[in-house]
C-alpha atoms as one frame of an Amber mdcrd trajectory, in Angstrom:
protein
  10.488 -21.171  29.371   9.180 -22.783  26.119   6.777 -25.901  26.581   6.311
 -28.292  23.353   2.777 -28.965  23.002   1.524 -31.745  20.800  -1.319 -34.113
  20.689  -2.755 -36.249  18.823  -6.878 -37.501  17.484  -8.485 -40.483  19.143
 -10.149 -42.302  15.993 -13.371 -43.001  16.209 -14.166 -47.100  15.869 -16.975
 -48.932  14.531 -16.740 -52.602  14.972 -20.380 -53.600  14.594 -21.770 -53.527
  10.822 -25.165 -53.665  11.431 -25.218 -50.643  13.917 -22.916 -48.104  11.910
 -24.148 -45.424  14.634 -22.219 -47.773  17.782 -18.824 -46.659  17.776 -16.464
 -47.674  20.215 -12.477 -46.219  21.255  -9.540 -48.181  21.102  -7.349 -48.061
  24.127  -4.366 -49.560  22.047  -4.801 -46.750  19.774  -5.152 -44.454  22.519
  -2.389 -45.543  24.727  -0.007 -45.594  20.927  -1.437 -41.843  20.711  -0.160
 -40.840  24.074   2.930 -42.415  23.657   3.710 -41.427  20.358   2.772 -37.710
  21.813   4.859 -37.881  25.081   8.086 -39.527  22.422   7.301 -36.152  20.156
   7.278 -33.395  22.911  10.575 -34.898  24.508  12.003 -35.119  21.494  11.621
 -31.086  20.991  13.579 -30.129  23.789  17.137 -29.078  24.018  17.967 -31.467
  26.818  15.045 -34.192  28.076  17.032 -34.913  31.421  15.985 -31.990  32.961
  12.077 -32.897  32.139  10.117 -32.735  35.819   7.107 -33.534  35.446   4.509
 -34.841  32.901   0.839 -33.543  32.206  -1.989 -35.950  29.813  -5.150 -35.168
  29.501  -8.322 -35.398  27.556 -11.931 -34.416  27.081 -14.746 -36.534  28.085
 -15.752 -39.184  30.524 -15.153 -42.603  29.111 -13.861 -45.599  30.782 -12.826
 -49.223  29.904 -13.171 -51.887  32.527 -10.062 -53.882  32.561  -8.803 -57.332
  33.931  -5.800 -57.809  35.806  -3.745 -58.409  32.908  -4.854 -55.299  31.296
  -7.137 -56.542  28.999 -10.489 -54.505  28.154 -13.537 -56.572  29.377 -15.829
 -54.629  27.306 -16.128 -52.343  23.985 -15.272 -48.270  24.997 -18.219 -46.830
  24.721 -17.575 -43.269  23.456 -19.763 -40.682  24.240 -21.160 -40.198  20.745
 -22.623 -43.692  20.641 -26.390 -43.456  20.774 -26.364 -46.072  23.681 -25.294
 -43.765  26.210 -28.062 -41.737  25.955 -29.803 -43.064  28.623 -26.963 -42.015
  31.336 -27.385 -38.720  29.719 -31.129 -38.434  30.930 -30.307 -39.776  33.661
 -26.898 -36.918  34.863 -29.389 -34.277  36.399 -30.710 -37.004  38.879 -27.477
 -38.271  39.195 -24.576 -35.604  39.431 -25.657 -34.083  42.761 -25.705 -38.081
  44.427 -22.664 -38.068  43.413 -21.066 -34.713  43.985 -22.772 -35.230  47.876
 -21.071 -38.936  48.012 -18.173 -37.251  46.904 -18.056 -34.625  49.953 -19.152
 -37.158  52.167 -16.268 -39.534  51.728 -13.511 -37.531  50.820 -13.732 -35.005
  53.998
C-alpha cells in the first residue's frame, strides 16, 4: 500500500537585532507547517475516509512552555542558539539522572 510522505522546513527565527546568533522557532509557523503537511498527504489519497491513523514527528528536543490558553510564555529556544550550550555541557552529567528517574517511575 502506497503512503504519501510530505513535510515541510521549520524556519529558523531571529527576533533580537543585537544578538543575530539567538534564534528562536515559531510554534505558529510550526503548527501552520504540520497542518499544511497533514492537509497535503490527505489530499494525495484516493479516498481519505479510510485514513487510520496519523504519524508527526521531528528531530530535536525543543520545547515551549505554554499557558492555559495556549499561549507561549517564553521565546523557543532552538537548539542552534548559542544559549543552550550550557545544557549541552551539562547532558553527560545529566542523561543517566534522568534515564534512572525514568526506570524508576515508570516500572
Amino acid at each position: 500500500m502506497w503512503l504519501p510522505v510530505v513535510f515541510r522546513p521549520t524556519e529558523r527565527y531571529n527576533p533580537y537585532p543585537d544578538h543575530r546568533e539567538w534564534t528562536v522557532w515559531q510554534p505558529d509557523q510550526i503548527w501552520g507547517g504540520t497542518a499544511a503537511a497533514i492537509k497535503e498527504a490527505v489530499s494525495k489519497l484516493d479516498n481519505p475516509h479510510h485514513i487510520k491513523a496519523v504519524a508527526v514527528t521531528g528531530m530535536g528536543m525543543d520545547g515551549v512552555p505554554i499557558d492555559k490558553q495556549g499561549n507561549w510564555l517564553h521565546p523557543f529556544i532552538n537548539r542552534h542558539d548559542p544559549r543552550t550550550e550550557t545544557q549541552l555541557q551539562l547532558y553527560p552529567v545529566l542523561a543517566p539522572v534522568s534515564h534512572r528517574l525514568y526506570e524508576q517511575f515508570s516500572a
